[in-house]
C-alpha positions, 0 to 999 in steps of 0.5 A: 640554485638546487642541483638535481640529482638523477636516479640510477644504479649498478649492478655490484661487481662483488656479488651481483646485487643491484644498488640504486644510487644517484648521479649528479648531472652537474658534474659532467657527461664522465665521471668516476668514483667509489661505492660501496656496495649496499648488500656486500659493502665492498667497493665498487668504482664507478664508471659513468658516462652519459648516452645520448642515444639511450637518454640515461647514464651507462654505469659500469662497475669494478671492485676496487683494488 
């Protein structure tokens, strides 16, 4: 069984730069974790959740503390 991986990203909460990232639809409508920022490398926790009406995953963006 392979786990398709859906194509995103977020705008860093640190300096503003969009990063692409990836969501893995497997692990639920709402999820959270950390990452690093691809211009800045400073951490961003992620807040994901899936919209129905949008059809995409809505992410939301805070540096760690």
């Amino acid at each position: 069984m392979t786990n398709t991986l859906d194509e995103t990203g977020f705008l860093c909460a640190g300096c503003g730069e969009w990063n692409e990232t990836s969501v893995d639809p497997s692990a639920g409508r709402r999820q959270s974790y950390v990452e690093d920022c691809q211009v800045c490398c400073k951490p961003n926790v992620l807040s994901i959740t899936w919209d129905k009406r949008q059809d995409a995953y809505q992410i939301e963006s805070e540096l760690e503390s």
